[in-house]
N, C-alpha and C positions, 0 to 999 in steps of 0.2 A: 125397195129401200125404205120406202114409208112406212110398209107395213113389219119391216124390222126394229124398227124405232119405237114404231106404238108398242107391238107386245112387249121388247125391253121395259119399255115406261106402265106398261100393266103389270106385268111381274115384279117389278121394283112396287107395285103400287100397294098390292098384294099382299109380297112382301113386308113391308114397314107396318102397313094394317092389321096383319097377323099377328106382329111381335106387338105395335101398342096398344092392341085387344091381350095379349097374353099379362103384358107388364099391368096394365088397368085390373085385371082379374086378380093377380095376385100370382099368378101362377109363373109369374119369371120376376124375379128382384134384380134392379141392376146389383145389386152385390154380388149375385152369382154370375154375372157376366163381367166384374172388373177381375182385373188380375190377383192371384193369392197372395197372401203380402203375412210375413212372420209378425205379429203385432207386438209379441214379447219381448221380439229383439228391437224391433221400430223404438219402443218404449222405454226399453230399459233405459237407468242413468247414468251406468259406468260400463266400462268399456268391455272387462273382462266379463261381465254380465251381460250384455248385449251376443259379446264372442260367442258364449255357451249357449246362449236362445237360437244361434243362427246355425254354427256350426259344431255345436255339439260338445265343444272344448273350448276353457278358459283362456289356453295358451296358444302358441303357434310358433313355430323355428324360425328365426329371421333368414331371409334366401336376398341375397344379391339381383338374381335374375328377375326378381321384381322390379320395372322401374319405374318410377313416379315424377310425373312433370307436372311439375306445378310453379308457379313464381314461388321465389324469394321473399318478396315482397311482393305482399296483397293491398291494394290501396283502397281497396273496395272489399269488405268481409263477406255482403251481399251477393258477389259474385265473383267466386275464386275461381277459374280454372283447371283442372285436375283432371288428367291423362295416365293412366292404368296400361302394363303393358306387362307383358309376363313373356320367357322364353324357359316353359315352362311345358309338359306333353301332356294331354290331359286334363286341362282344367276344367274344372263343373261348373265354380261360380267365381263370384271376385267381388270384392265390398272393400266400402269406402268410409272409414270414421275419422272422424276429428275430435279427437281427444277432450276436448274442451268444450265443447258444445254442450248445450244441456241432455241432449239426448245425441250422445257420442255416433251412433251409426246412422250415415249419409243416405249409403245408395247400397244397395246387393242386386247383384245382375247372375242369373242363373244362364249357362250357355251352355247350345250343342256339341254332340260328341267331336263337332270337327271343327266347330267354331274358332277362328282365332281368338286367342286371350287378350283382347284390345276394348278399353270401354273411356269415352271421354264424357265430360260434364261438366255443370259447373255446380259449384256448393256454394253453400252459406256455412261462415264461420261466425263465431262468437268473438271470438278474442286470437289473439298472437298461440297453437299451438303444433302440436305435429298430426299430417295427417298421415293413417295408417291401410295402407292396402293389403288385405287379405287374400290370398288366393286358396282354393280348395282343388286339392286332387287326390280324388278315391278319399282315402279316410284322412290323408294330408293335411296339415296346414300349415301354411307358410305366410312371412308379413313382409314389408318392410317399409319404411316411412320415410318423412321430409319433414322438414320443420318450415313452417310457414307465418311470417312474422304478418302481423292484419296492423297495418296503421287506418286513422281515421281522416277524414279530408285529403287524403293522400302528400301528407307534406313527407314522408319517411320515418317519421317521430315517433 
């Protein structure tokens, strides 16, 4: 049992030693060990601009079978809640903008081919707008949103 422990805790040791000899050399950046991230869309300042950097297209069909849970009323912008839910076959990814924000898109979650279309989170909002979920399927795209009024101190105001 001992002697299982220790080589675990050698190989782990090893391990981490190898990779912070690789990252020190230069020979691995953590950038290429963080996740790929579209930076054009990240960035962009309007929405239909962000839409085309991410999915390829300015527009997208409005679908019912999107639905979006989010408060009514946000008392806190800091931290809105927003629940993405699609009954929809096939989705590849699902993204999350708020209209108003300076940089309109939230969140894009890319998911597998069997994956349920469920993503929950929380956002930061700027101000009182709507938020729009986007879904992708095959060349697809589908939205549909909610309007989310963001008071401050949370008096309802």
């Amino acid at each position: 049992m001992i002697d299982a422990k220790r080589r675990i805790l050698l190989k782990g040791s090893l391990s981490a030693g190898s990779i912070g000899i690789a990252v020190s050399a230069g020979l691995l950046s953590p950038r290429l060990v963080l996740a790929d991230w579209n930076e054009a869309a990240f960035k962009a300042r309007e929405m239909p601009e962000a839409l085309a950097a991410l999915v390829g297209s300015e527009s997208a069909e409005r679908d019912e079978r999107i639905r979006i849970k989010a408060p009514d009323i946000a008392e806190n912008g800091a931290v809105v809640p927003v629940t993405v839910e699609a009954d929809i076959e096939g989705v590849t990814s699902i993204a999350i903008f708020a209209e108003k924000n300076q940089t309109p898109l939230i969140a894009s979650f890319e998911l597998a081919p069997n994956a349920m279309p469920f993503v929950s989170t929380r956002i930061k909002m700027a101000e009182t707008a709507d938020v729009t979920a986007v879904v992708k399927v095959g060349d697809q795209v589908f939205k549909n949103s909610k309007s989310v009024k963001v008071t401050i101190g949370g008096c309802g105001g």
